[in-house]
C-alpha positions in Angstrom: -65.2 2.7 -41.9 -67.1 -0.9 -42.2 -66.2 -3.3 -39.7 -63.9 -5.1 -42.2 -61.9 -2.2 -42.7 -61.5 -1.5 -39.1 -60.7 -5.2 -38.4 -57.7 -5.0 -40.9 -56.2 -1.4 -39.7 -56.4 -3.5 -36.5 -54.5 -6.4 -37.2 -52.3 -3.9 -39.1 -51.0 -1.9 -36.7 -50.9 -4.8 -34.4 -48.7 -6.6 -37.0 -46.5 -3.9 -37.1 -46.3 -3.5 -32.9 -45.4 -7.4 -33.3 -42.5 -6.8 -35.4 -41.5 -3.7 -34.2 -41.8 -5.9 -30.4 -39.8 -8.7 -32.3 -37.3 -6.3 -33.7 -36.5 -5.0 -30.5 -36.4 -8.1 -28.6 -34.1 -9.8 -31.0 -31.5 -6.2 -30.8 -31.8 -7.1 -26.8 -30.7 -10.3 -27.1 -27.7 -9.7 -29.7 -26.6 -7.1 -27.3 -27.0 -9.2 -24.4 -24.5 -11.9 -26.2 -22.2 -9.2 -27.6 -22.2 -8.0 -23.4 -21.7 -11.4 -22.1 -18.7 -12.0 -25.0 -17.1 -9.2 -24.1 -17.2 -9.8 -20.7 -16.0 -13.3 -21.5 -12.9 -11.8 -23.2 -12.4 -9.7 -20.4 -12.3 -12.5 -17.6 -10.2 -14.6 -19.6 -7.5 -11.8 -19.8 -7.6 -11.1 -16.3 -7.5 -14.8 -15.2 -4.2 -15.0 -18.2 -3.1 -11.8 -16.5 -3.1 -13.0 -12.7 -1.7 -16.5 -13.5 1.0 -15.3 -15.4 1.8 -12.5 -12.3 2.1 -15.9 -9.9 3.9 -17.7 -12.6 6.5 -15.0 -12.4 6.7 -14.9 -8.7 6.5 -18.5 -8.2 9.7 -18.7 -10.8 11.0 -16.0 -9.2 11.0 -17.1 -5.5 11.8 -21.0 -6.1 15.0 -19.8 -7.5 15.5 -17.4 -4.6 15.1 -20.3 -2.4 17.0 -22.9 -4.1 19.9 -20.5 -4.4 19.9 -19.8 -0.9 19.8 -23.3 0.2 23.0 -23.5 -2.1 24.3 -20.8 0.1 23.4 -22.0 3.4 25.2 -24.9 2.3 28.6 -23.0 1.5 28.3 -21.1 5.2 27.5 -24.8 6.8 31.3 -25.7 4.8 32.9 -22.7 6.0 31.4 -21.5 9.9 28.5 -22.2 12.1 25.7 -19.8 10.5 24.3 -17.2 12.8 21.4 -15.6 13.3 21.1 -13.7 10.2 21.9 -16.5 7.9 19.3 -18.5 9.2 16.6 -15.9 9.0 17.2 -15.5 5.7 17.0 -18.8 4.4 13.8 -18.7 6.3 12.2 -15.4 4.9 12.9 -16.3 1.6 11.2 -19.8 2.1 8.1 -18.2 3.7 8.1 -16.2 0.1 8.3 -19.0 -1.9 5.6 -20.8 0.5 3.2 -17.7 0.3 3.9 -17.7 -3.8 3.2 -21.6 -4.0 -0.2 -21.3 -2.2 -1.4 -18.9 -4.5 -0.4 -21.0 -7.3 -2.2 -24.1 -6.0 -5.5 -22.0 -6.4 -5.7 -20.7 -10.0 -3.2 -23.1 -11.9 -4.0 -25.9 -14.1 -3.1 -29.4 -13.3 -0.9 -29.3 -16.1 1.5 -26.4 -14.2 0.7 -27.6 -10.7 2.5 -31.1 -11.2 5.6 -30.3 -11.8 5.2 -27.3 -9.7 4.5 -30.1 -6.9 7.7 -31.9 -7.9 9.7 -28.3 -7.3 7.7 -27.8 -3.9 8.7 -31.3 -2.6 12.2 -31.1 -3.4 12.9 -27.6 -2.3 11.2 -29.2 0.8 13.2 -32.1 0.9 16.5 -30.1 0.8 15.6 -27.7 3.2 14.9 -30.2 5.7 18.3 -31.8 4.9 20.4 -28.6 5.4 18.3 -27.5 8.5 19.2 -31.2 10.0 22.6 -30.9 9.3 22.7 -27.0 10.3 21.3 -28.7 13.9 24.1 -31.3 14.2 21.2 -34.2 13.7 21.6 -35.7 10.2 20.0 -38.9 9.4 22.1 -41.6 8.0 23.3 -40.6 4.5 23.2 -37.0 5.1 25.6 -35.0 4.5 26.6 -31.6 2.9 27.9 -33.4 0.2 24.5 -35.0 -0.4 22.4 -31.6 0.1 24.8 -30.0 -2.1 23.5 -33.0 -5.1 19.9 -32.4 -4.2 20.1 -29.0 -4.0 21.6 -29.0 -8.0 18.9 -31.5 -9.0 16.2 -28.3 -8.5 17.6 -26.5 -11.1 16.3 -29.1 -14.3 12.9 -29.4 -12.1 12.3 -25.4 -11.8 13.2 -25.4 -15.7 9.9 -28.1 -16.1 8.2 -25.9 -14.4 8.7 -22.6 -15.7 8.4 -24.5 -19.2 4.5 -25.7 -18.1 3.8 -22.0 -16.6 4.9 -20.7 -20.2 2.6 -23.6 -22.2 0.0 -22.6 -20.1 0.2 -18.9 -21.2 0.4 -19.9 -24.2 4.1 -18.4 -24.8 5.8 -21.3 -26.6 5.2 -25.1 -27.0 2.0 -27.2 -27.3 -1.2 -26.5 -25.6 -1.6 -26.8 -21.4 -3.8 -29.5 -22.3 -1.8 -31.4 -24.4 1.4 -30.7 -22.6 2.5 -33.9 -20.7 3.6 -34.1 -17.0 7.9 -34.6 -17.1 9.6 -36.4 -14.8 13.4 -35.4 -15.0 16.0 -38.3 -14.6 17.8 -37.6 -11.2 21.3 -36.4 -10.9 24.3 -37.9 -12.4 26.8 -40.4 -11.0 29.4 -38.5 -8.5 32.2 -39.0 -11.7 30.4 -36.4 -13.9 29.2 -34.1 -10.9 30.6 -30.5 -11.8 32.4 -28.6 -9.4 30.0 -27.5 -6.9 30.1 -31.4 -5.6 33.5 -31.1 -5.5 33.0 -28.2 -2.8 31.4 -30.5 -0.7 34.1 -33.4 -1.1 34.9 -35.1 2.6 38.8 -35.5 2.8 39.5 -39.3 1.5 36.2 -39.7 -0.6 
């Protein structure tokens, strides 16, 4: 074989090596995006997965405790609560308060605003009750009052539960495009329903 010859059953084979190498690099790399979507897809249904499992138990547990301040309120009315009332109003706020930490880590901003507005308020009414529960209201206060806040969760853990369900994508707009709502606060005493009426002083 002349020196020619050789020269082109050289490059030959190394053209062929080339694409052969080529080939191969260019499977690696599809495989390594088709790998790296996959796992892509897979994070983003866990991270859906575990937000929607604190959604459920922040839903969950703000209702708990707004219903139990509503109770606390009817045992304030009706006796001096005693130890067992009082520890659980407090148990199930330490539920919520475990539930609402978790949240402020992996929700959007779009959930945790009005999530905020629910925190504050159930925080707000709590503090209320416990002053009145303790004999040492301040000026205003009174179970008639709590009883008014403590109805004015119930629109604010419906914003909230409506952002949770944007954000999961369940109904409505987008979490991006969904806007923060600020809910008008509670009506004049003339159209309070009956539950103010529980709370009614004699000669108001």
């Amino acid at each position: 074989m002349d020196v020619g010859a050789a020269l082109i059953a050289v490059v030959g084979v190394a053209g062929t090596l080339g694409g052969a190498l080529l080939t191969q690099r260019g499977a690696d790399r599809a495989k390594r995006r088709e790998l790296e979507m996959t796992q892509a897809i897979q994070e983003a249904r866990e991270s859906r997965e575990l937000r929607r499992r604190c959604y459920s138990e922040l839903h969950r547990d703000a209702r708990q405790f707004a219903t139990a301040l509503s109770r606390h309120l009817y045992v304030l009315r009706d006796q001096a609560p005693g130890d067992e009332d009082i520890r659980a109003l407090e148990e199930i706020k330490g539920a919520y308060r475990d539930r609402w930490s978790e949240a402020l880590m992996i929700a959007p901003d779009t959930v945790v605003v009005p999530a905020h507005e629910v925190n504050e308020t159930l925080t707000r009414v709590h503090g209320q009750i416990k002053r009145l529960e303790q004999g040492n209201p301040r000026p205003g206060e009174s179970l008639r009052s709590a009883a008014a806040a403590q109805l004015a969760l119930w629109p604010l853990i419906d914003a909230m539960r409506e952002a949770m369900r944007r954000d999961l994508g369940i109904t409505g707009e987008a979490a991006e495009d969904a806007p923060a709502r600020r809910l008008p606060p509670p009506p004049p005493s003339s159209n309070y329903p009956d539950v103010i009426r529980d709370f009614t002083e004699p000669g108001v």
